[in-house]
Wavefront OBJ file of the C-alpha trace (Angstrom):
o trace
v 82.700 23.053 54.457
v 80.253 21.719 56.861
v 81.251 24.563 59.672
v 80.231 27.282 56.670
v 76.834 25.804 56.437
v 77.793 25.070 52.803
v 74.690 22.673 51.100
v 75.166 19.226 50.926
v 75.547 19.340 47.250
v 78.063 21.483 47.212
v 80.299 19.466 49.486
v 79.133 16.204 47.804
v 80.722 18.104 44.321
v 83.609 19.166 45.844
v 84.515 15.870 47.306
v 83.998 14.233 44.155
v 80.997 11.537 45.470
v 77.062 11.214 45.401
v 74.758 13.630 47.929
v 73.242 10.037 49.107
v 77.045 8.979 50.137
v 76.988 12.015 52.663
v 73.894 11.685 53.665
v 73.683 8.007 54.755
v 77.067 7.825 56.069
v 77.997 11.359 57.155
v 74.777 13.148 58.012
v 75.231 12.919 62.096
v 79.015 14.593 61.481
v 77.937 16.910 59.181
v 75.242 18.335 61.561
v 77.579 18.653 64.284
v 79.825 21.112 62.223
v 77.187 23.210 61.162
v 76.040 23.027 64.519
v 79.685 24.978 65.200
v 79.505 27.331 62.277
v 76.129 28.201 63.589
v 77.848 28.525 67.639
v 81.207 30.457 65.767
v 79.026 33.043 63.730
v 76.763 33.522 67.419
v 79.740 34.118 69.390
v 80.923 36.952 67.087
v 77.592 38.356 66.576
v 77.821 38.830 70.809
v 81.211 39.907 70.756
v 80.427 42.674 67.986
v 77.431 43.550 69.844
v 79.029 44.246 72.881
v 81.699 45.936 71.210
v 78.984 48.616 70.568
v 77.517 47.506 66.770
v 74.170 48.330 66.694
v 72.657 46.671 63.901
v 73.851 43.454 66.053
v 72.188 44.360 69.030
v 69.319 44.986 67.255
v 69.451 41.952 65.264
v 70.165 40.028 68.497
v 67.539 41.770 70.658
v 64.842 40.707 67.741
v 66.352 37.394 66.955
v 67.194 35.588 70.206
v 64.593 37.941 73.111
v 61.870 38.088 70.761
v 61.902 42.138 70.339
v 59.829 43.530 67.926
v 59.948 46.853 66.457
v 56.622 48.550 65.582
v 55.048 51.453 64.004
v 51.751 52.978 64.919
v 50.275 54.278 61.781
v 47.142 56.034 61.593
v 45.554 57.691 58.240
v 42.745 59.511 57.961
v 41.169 61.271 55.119
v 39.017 64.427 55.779
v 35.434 63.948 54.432
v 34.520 65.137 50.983
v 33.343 68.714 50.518
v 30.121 69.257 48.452
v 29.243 72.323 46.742
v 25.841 72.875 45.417
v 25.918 75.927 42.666
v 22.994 78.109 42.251
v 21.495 76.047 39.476
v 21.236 72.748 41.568
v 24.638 71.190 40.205
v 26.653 69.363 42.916
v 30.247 69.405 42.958
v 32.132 66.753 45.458
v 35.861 68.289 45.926
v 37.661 65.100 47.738
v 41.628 65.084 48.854
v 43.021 64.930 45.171
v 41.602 67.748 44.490
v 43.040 69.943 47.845
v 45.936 72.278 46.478
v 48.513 73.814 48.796
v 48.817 77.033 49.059
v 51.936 78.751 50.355
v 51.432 81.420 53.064
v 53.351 84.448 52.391
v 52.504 86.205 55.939
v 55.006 83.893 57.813
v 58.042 85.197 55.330
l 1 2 3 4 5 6 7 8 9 10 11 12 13 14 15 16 17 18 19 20 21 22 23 24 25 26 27 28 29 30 31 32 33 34 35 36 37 38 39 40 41 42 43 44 45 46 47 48 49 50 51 52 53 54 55 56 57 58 59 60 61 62 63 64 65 66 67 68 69 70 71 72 73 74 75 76 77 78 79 80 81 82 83 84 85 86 87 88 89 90 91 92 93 94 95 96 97 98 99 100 101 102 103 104 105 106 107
């Protein structure tokens, strides 16, 4: 259970003692078998990398070279319009109030 990286309780229940049993007597062996689950579930993250999976490579690239993937986003709003009617009211038109019109000419 200890090569799963199953938690200490859970092997504790399953074995039928207390979590402080494994602990205090067992903690040094059960580090060195998750220490191999960990090495087992590496190798066949490599081997299914390199046979051409690429959400391994990716997750590989990120998680053991430090890749990063990144996204340039830039957002810009254009600057609010303001009317002024003949009788001195002001009207601000901002983006919500932009509708699209469909251009027949290109049909």
């Amino acid at each position: 259970m200890a090569t799963t990286n199953s938690p200490i309780g859970e092997m504790a229940h399953a074995m039928g003692v207390d979590v402080a049993t494994l602990r205090n007597n067992y903690s040094s062996i059960i580090e060195q078998y998750n220490a191999k689950g960990r090495a087992m579930i590496r190798a066949l993250m490599f081997q299914s990398a390199q046979d051409g999976n690429f959400q391994a490579q990716k997750w590989l690239s990120q998680n053991l070279l430090g890749y990063k993937e990144t996204q340039d986003v830039q957002i810009s709003f254009p600057k609010p319009t303001i009317i002024v009617r003949p009788s001195g009211e002001t009207v601000e038109l901002g983006v919500q109030d932009i509708k699209v019109i469909e251009d027949d000419s290109t049909k």
